[in-house]
NUKETI-206123 format. One record per residue (C-alpha): residue number from 1; z, x, y; residue in one letter. Coordinates in nm, 2 decimals, padded with zeros to 4 digits, always signed. Each point is the difference from the previous one (the first is absolute). Example, Ala and Ser with C-alpha at 12.3 -4.5 7.8 and 13.67 -1.06 7.14 Angstrom:
<nodes>
NODE  resi       z       x       y  resn
NODE     1  +00.78  +01.23  -00.45     A
NODE     2  -00.07  +00.14  +00.34     S
</nodes>
This chain:
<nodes>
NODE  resi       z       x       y  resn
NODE     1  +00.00  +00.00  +00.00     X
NODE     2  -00.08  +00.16  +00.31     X
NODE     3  +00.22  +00.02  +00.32     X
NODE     4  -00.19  -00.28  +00.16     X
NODE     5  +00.03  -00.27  -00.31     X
NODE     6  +00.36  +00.10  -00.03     X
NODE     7  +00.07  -00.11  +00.35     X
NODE     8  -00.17  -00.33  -00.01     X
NODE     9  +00.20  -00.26  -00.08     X
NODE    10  -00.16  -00.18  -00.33     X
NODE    11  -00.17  -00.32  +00.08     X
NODE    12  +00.21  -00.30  -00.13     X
NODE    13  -00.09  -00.37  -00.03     X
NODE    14  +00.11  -00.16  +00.30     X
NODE    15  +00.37  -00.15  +00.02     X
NODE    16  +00.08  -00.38  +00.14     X
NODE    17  +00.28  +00.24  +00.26     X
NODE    18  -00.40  +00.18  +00.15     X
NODE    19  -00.27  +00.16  -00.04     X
NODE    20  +00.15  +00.30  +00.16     X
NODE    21  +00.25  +00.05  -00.32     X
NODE    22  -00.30  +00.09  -00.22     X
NODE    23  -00.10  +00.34  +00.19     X
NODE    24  +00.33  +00.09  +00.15     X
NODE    25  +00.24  +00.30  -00.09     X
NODE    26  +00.39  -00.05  -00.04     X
NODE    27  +00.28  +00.25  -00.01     X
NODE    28  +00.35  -00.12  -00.19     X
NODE    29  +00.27  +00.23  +00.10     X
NODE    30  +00.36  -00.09  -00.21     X
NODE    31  +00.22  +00.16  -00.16     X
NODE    32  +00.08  -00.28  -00.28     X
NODE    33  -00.27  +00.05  -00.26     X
NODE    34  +00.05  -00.38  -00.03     X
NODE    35  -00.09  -00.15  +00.31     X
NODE    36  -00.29  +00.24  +00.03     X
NODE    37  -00.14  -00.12  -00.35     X
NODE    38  +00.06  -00.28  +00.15     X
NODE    39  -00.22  +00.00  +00.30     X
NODE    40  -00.24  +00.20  -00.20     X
NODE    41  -00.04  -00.29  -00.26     X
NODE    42  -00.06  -00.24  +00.30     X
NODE    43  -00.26  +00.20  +00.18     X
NODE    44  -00.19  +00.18  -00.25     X
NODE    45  -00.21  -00.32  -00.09     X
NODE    46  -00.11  -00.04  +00.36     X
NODE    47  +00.00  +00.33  +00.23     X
NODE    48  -00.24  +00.31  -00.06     X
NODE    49  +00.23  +00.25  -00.06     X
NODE    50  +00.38  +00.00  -00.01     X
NODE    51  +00.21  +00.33  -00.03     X
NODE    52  +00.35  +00.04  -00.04     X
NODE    53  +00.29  +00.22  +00.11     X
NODE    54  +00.36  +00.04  -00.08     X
NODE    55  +00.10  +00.21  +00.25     X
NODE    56  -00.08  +00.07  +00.38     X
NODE    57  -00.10  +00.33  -00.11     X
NODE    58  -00.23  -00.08  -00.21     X
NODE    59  -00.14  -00.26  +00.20     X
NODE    60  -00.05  +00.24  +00.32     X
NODE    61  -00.25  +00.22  -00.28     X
NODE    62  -00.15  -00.34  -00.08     X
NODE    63  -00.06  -00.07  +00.40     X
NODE    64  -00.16  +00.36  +00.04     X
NODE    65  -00.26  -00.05  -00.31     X
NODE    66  -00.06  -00.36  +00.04     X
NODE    67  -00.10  -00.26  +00.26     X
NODE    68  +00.18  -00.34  -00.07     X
NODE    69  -00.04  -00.29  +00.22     X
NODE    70  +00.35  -00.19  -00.09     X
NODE    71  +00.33  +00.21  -00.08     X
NODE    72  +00.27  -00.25  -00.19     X
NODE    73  +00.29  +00.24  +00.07     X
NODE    74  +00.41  -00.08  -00.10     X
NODE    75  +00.26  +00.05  +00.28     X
NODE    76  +00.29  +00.10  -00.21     X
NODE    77  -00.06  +00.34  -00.22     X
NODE    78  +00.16  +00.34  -00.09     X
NODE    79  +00.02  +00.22  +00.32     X
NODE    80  -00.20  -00.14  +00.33     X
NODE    81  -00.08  -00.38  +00.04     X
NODE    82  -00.35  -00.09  -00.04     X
NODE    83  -00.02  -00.09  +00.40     X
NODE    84  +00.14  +00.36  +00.00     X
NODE    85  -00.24  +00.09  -00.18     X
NODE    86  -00.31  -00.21  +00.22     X
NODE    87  +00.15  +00.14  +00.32     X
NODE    88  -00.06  +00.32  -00.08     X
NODE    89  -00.33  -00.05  -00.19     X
NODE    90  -00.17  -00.18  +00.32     X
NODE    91  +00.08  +00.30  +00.19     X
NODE    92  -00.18  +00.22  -00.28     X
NODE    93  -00.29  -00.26  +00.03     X
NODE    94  +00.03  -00.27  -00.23     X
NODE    95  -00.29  -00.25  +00.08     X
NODE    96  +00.10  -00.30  -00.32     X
NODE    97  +00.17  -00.30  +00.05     X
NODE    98  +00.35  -00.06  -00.09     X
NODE    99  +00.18  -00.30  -00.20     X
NODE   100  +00.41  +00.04  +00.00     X
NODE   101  +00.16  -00.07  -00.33     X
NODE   102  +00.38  -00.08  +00.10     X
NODE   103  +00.28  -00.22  -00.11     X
NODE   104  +00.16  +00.06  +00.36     X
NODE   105  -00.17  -00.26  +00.26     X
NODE   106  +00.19  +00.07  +00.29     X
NODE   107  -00.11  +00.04  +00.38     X
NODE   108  +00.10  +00.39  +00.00     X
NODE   109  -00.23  +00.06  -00.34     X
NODE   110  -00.28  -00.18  +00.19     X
NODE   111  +00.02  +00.16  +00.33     X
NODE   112  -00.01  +00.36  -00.18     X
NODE   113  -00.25  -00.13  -00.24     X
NODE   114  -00.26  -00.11  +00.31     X
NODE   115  +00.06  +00.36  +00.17     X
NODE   116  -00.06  +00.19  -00.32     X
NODE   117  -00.36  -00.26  -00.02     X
NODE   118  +00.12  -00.21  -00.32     X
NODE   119  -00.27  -00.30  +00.02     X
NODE   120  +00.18  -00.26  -00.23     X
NODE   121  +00.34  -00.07  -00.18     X
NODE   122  +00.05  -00.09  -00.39     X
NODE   123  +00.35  -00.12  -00.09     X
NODE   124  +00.16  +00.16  -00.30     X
NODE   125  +00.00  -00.21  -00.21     X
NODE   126  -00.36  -00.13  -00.03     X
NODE   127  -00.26  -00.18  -00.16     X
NODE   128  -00.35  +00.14  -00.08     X
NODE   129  -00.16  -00.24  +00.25     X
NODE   130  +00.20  +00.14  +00.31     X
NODE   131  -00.12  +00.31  -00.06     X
NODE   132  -00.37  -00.09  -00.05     X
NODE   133  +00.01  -00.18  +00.33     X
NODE   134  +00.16  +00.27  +00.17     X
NODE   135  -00.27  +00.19  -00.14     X
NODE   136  -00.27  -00.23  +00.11     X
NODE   137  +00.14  -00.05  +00.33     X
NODE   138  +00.04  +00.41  +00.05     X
NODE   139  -00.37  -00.04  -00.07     X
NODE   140  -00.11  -00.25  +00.19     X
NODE   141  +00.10  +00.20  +00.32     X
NODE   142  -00.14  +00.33  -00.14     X
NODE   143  -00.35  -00.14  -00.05     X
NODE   144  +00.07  -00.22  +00.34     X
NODE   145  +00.13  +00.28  +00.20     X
NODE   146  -00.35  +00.22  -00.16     X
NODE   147  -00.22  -00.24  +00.09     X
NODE   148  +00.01  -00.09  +00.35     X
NODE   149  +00.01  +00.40  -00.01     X
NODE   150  -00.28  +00.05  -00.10     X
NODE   151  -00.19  -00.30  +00.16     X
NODE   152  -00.04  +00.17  +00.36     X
NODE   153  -00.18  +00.27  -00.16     X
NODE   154  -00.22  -00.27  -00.12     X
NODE   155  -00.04  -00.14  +00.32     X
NODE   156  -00.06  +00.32  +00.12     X
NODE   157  -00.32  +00.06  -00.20     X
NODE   158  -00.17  -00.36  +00.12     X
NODE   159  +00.00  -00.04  -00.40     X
NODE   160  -00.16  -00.36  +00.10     X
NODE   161  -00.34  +00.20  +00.04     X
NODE   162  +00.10  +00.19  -00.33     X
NODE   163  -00.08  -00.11  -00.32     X
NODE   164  +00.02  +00.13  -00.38     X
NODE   165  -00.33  +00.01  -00.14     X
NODE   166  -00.25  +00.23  +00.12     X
NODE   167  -00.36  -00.15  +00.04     X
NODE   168  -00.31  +00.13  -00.02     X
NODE   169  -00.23  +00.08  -00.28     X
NODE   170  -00.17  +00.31  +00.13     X
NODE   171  +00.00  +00.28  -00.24     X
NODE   172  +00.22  +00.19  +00.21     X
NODE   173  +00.27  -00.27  -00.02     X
NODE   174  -00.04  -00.03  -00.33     X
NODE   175  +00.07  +00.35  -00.07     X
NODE   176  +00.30  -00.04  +00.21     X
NODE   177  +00.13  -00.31  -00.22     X
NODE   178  -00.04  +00.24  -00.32     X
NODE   179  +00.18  +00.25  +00.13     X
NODE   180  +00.29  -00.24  +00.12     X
NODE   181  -00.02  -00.18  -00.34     X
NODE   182  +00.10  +00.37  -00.18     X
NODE   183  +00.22  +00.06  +00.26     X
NODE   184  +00.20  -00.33  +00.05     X
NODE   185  +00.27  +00.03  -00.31     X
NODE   186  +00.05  +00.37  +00.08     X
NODE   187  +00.24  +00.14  +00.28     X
NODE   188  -00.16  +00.23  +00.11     X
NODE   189  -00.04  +00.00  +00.38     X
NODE   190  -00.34  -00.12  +00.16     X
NODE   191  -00.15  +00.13  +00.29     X
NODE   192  -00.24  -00.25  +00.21     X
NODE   193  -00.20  +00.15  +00.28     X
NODE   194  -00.28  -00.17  +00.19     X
NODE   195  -00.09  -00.07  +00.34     X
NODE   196  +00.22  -00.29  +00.18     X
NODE   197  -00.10  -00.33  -00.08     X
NODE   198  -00.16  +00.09  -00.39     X
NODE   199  +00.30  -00.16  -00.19     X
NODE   200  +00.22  +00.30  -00.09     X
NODE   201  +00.33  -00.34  +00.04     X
NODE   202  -00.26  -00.21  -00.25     X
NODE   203  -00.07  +00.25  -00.27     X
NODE   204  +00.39  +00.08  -00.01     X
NODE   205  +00.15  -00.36  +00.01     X
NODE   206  -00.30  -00.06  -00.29     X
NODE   207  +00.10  +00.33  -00.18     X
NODE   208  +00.41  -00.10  -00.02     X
NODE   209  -00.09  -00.32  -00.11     X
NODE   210  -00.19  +00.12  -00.28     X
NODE   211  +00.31  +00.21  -00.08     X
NODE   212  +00.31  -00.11  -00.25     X
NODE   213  +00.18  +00.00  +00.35     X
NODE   214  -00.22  -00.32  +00.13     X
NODE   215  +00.31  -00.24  -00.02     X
NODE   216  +00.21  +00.25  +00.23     X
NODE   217  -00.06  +00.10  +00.40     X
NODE   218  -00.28  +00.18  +00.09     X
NODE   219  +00.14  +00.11  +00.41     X
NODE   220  -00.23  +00.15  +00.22     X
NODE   221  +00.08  +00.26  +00.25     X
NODE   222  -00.22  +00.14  +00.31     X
NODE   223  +00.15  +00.32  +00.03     X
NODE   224  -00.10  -00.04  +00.41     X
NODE   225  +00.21  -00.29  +00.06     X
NODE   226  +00.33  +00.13  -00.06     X
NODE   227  +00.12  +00.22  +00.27     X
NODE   228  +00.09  +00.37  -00.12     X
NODE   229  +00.33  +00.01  +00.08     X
NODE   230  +00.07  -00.35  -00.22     X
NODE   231  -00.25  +00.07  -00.29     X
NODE   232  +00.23  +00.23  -00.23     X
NODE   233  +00.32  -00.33  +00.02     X
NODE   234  -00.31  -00.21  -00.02     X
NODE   235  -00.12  +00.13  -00.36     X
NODE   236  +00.33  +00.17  -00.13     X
NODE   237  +00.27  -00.23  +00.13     X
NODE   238  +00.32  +00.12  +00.14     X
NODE   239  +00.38  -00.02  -00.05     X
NODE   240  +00.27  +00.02  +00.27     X
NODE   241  +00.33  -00.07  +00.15     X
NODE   242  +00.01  -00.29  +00.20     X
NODE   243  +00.28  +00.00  +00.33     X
NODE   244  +00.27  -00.13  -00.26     X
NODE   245  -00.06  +00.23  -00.24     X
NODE   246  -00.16  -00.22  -00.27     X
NODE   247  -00.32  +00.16  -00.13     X
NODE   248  -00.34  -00.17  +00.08     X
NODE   249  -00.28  +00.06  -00.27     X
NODE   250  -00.35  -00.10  +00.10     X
NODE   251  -00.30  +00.02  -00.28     X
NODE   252  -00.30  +00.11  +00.14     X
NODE   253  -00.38  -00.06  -00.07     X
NODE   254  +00.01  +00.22  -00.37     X
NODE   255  +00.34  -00.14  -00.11     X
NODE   256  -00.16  -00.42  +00.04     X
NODE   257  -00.33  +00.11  -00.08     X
NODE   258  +00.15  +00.11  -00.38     X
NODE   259  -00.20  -00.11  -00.30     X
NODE   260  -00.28  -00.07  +00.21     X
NODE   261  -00.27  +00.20  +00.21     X
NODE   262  +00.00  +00.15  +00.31     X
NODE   263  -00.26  +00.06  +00.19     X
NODE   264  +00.03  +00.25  +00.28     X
NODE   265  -00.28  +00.01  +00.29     X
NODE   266  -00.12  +00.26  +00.24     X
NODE   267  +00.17  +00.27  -00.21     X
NODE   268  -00.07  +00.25  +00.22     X
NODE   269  +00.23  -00.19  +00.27     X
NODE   270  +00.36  +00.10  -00.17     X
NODE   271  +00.14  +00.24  +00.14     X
NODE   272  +00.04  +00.34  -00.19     X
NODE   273  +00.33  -00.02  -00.08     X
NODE   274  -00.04  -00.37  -00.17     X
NODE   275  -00.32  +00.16  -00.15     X
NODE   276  +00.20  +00.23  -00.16     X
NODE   277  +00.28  -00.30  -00.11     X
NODE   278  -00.25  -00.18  -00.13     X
NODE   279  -00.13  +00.25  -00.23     X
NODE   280  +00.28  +00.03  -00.17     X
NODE   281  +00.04  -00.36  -00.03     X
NODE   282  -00.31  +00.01  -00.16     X
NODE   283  +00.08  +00.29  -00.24     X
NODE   284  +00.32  -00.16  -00.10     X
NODE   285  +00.02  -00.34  +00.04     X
NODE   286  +00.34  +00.04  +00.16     X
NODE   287  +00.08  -00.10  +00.40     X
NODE   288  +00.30  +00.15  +00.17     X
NODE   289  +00.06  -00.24  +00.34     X
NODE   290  +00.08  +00.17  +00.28     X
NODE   291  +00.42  +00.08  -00.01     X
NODE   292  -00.01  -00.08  -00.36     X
NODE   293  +00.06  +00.28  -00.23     X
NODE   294  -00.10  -00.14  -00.34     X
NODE   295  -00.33  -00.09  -00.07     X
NODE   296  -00.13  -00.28  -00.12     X
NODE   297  -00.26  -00.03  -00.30     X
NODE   298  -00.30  -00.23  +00.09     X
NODE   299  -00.29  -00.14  -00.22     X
NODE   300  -00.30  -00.05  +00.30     X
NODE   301  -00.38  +00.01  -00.02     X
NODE   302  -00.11  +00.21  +00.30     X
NODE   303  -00.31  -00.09  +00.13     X
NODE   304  -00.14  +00.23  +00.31     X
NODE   305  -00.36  -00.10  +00.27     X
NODE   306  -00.08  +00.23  +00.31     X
NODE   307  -00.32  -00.02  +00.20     X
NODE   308  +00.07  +00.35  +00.08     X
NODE   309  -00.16  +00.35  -00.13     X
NODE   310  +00.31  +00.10  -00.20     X
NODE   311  -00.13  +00.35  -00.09     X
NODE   312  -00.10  +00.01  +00.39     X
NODE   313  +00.43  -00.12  +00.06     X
NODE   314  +00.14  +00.30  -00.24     X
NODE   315  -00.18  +00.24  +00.16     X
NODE   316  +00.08  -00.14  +00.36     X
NODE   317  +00.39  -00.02  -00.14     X
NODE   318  +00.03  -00.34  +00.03     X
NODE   319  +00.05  -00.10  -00.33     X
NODE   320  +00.16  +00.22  -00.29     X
NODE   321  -00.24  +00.16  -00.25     X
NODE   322  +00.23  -00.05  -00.29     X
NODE   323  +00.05  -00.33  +00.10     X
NODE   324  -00.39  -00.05  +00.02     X
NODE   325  -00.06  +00.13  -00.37     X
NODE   326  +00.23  -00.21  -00.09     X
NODE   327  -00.12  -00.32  +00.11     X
NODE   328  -00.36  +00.08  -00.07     X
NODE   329  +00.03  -00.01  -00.35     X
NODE   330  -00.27  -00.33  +00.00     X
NODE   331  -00.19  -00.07  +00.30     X
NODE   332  -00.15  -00.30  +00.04     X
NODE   333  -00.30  +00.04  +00.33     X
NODE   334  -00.06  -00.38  +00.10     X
NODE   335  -00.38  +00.06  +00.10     X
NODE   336  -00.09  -00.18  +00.36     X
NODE   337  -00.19  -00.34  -00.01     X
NODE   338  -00.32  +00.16  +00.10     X
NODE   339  +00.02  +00.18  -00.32     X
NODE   340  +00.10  -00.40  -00.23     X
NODE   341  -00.37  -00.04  -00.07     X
NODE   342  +00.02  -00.38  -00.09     X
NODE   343  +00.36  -00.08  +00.07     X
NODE   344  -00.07  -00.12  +00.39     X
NODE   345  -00.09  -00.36  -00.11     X
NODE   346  +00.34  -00.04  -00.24     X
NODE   347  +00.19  +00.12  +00.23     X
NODE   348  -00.16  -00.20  +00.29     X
NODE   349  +00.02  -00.33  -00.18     X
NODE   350  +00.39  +00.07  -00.09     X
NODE   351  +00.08  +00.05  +00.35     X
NODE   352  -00.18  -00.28  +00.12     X
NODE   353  +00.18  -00.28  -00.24     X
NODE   354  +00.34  +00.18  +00.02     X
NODE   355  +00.01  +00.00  +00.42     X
NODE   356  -00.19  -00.33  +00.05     X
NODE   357  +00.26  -00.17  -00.28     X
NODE   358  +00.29  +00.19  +00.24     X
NODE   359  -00.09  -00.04  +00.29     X
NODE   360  -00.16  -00.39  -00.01     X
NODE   361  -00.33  +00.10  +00.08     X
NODE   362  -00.32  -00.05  -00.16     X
NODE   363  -00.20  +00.27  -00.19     X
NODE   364  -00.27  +00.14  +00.19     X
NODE   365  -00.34  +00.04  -00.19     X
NODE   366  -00.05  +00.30  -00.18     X
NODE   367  -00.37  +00.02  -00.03     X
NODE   368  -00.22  +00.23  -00.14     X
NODE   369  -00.06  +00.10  +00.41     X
NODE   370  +00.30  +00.04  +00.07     X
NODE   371  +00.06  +00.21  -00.31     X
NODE   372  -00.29  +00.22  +00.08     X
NODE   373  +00.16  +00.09  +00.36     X
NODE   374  +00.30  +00.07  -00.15     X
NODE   375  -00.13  +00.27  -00.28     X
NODE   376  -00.20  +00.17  +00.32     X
NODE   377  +00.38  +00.03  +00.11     X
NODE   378  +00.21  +00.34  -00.05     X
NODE   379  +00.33  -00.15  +00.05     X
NODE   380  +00.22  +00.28  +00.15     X
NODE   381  +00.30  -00.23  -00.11     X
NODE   382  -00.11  -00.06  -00.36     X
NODE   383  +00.14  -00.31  -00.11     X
NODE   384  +00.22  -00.07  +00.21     X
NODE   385  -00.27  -00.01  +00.25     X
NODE   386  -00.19  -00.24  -00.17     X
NODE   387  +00.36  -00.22  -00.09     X
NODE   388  +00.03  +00.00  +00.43     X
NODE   389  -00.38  -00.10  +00.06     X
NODE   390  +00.03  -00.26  -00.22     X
NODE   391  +00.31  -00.15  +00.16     X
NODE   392  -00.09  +00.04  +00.32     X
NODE   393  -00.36  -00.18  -00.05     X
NODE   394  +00.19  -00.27  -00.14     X
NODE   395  +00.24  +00.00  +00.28     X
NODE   396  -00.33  -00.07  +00.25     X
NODE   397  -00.19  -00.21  -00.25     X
NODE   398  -00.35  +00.23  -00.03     X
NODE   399  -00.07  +00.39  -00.11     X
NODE   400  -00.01  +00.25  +00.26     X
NODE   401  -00.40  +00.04  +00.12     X
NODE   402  -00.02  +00.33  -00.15     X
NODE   403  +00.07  -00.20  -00.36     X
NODE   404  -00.10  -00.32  +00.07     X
NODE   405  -00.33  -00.09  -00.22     X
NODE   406  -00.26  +00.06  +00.26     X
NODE   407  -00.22  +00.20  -00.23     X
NODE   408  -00.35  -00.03  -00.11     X
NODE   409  -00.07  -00.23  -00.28     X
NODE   410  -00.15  +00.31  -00.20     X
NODE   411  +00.34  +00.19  +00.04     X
NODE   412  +00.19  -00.29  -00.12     X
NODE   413  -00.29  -00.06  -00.28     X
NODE   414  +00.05  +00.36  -00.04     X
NODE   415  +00.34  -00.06  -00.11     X
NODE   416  -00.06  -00.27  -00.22     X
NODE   417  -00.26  +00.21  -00.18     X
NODE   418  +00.26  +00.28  -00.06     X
NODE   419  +00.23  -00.26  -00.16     X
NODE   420  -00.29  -00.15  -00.23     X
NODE   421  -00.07  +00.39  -00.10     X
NODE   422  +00.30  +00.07  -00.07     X
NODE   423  +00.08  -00.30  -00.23     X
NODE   424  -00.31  +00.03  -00.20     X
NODE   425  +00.01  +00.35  -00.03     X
NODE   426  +00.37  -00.02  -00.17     X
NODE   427  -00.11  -00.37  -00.21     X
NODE   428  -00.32  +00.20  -00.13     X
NODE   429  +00.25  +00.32  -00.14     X
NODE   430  +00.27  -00.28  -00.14     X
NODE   431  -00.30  -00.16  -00.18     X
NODE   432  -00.14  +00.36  -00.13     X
NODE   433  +00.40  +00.05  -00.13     X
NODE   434  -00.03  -00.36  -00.16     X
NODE   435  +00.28  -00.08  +00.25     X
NODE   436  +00.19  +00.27  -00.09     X
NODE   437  +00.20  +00.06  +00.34     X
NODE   438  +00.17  +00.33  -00.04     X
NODE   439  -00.31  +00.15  -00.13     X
NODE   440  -00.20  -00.14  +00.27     X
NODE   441  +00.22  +00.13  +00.22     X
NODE   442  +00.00  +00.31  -00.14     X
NODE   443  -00.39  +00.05  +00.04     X
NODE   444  +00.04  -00.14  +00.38     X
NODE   445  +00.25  +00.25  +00.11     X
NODE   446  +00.25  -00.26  +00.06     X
NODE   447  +00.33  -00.14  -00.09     X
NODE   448  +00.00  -00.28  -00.27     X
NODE   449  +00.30  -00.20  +00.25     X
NODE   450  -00.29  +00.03  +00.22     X
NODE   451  -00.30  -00.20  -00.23     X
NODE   452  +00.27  -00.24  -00.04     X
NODE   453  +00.07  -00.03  +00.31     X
NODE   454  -00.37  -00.03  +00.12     X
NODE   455  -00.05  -00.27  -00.31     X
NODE   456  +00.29  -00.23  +00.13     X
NODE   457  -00.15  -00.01  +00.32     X
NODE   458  -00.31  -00.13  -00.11     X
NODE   459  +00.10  -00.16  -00.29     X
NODE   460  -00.15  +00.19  -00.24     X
</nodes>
């Protein structure tokens, strides 16, 4: 079992207490073999993983090797108290969740146990129920608490423009969906470069959601936006002392992004001493937030873009060479739409029904014209170009002059004749193969998703 596989907590059926029981991590620290069987028997049906510890000692080597979501931790054992104990592990950096076991409810235990960051109680004795809803209510605020987190970065990246499935049936995007398709169960980081506006956000949000991590976040994050001075608490997440003294823990980008995929923007726009954070992170899989001095293990997909020359950035010094060779172990180029021979029409046609459908509108034409004015095009802003033109023509009600379908009827005929060429060129080589598609395709140089694809449209 490798590192990563023995950190992931093992998928479970889901319970009636939450989903979130299934994937979640737990921590039982007692020193009464019975009540930890105990809680062990309860939870082992329904949580990914559960550990156990009869000591705090053991538990602190547990903390150091591990990342668990929910400690369940006794307040009465041999030596220091178990808020004891938390006190002086949040100082350390302990970033789980804490449920008290006592038998002791009174105001002094619950005043200590709020400063040492105790989430919930559980009265000695108890019944296995109390302790799965404490456990699904510790939950509950964990997953709350990650995702409104994690949402501004969402609403950061205008993820209403972005979508999951990368279009186009070009041979050079079909290349690119091989590669991702070899690439997408594998954690090995990606590298996607490309002019702005080609789709570097597309082809990664497509790629994780190819991966066995689809069901967990994928958090995008333009390196640009965040100011220097904030970007290291930003990604690592920081512990400190607040004016009374209590410690304040707060889990950044790498420590809510866990299990899932990050994907990290304009590189080249960390500063060098995160660059050289990070690369560790990346070696490792282990964070240390800033003030913290344990580190924490992490299972994350990292996912990198730049429209920059990042050979042209190591030699300038703006960006690390080792960090560079070891985030251009796959590199994925997102070619410019000039270069999609084919894909200008799919694409224009998506745009068109998704904006008119948001914005009330109705769909513009898309003739053959119009087309034809568009492919004469080089779109400087590659897709996204095209996305605005199309929204903005829809905004007024007609195509800008320079695409409107003022052309001769030959052009347009011209067009048209293309089409017809190209249909009975590819139904003549399907007939020679006996309709055998991935040999035809073969012989034409092409993908077989692409005779499909071709076939559908014209019902074939």
């Amino acid at each position: 079992m490798t590192q990563i596989e023995r950190l992931r907590p093992q998928l479970k059926a889901p319970s009636e207490f939450g989903m979130g029981l299934s994937t979640a991590s737990v921590l039982v620290v007692d020193d009464e073999p019975g009540i930890r069987n105990f809680i062990v028997k309860i939870l082992d049906p329904v949580v990914g993983r559960i550990e156990q510890a009869a000591n705090t000692e053991v538990a602190s080597r547990m903390l150091d090797a591990n990342h668990f979501d929910i400690v369940i931790l006794d307040n009465v054992m041999p030596g220091t108290t178990g808020l004891e104990w938390l006190s002086d592990q949040r100082k350390l950096g302990f970033f789980a969740d804490t449920i008290l076991i006592t038998a002791f409810a009174d105001m002094d235990t619950a005043i200590e146990a709020m400063r040492a960051g105790a989430v919930d109680f559980v009265l000695k004795p108890f019944r296995s129920n109390q302790i799965l809803n404490a456990v699904a209510r510790c939950l509950d605020r964990v997953n709350l608490r990650r995702e409104n987190y994690l949402l501004k970065y969402e609403l950061a990246s205008g993820n209403e423009q972005v979508r999951a499935r990368l279009l186009g049936s070009s041979p050079e995007i079909e290349t690119i969906r091989v590669t991702m398709a070899r690439a997408a169960p594998l954690p090995t980081p990606v590298l996607l470069t490309g002019d702005t506006g080609t789709g570097k956000e597309v082809a990664a949000r497509a790629l994780h959601m190819m991966s066995p991590r689809a069901d967990k976040p994928f958090v995008p994050i333009n390196c640009a936006t965040i100011a220097g001075d904030m970007i290291e608490h930003e990604l690592f997440g920081h512990i400190r002392q607040d004016a009374g003294g209590r410690t304040v823990r707060h889990d950044g980008v790498f420590m809510n992004a866990n299990g899932g995929t990050l994907y990290l923007d304009e590189i080249v726009e960390l500063p060098l001493p995160v660059q050289a954070a990070l690369l560790r992170v990346i070696e490792h899989l282990k964070v240390r937030p800033v003030g913290s001095s344990r580190e924490v293990p992490l299972d994350l997909r990292f996912l990198f873009a730049t429209n920059t020359d990042l050979e042209a950035a190591v030699k300038e010094g703006r960006l690390r060479e080792d960090l560079y060779h070891r985030i251009n172990v796959l590199n994925i180029q997102m070619p410019p739409l000039r270069a999609r021979n084919g894909d200008l029409k799919e694409l224009a046609l998506m745009f068109l029904q998704e904006i008119s459908r948001s914005l009330g509108v109705p769909p513009l034409t898309l003739s053959e014209g119009v087309l034809l004015n568009m492919a004469r095009y080089d779109w400087p802003g590659n897709v996204r170009e095209l996305r605005n033109l199309i929204e903005r023509s829809l905004i007024v009600g007609e195509w800008p002059a320079e695409f409107a379908a003022n052309g001769s009827d030959e052009e347009v005929a011209a067009v048209d004749s293309l089409a017809a060429v190209e249909r009975r060129h590819i139904l003549t080589v399907l007939n020679a193969c006996d309709g055998n598609r991935a040999e035809a395709a073969r012989r034409l140089g092409i993908s077989r998703k692409t005779i499909d694809r071709k076939c559908a449209m014209w019902n074939d």
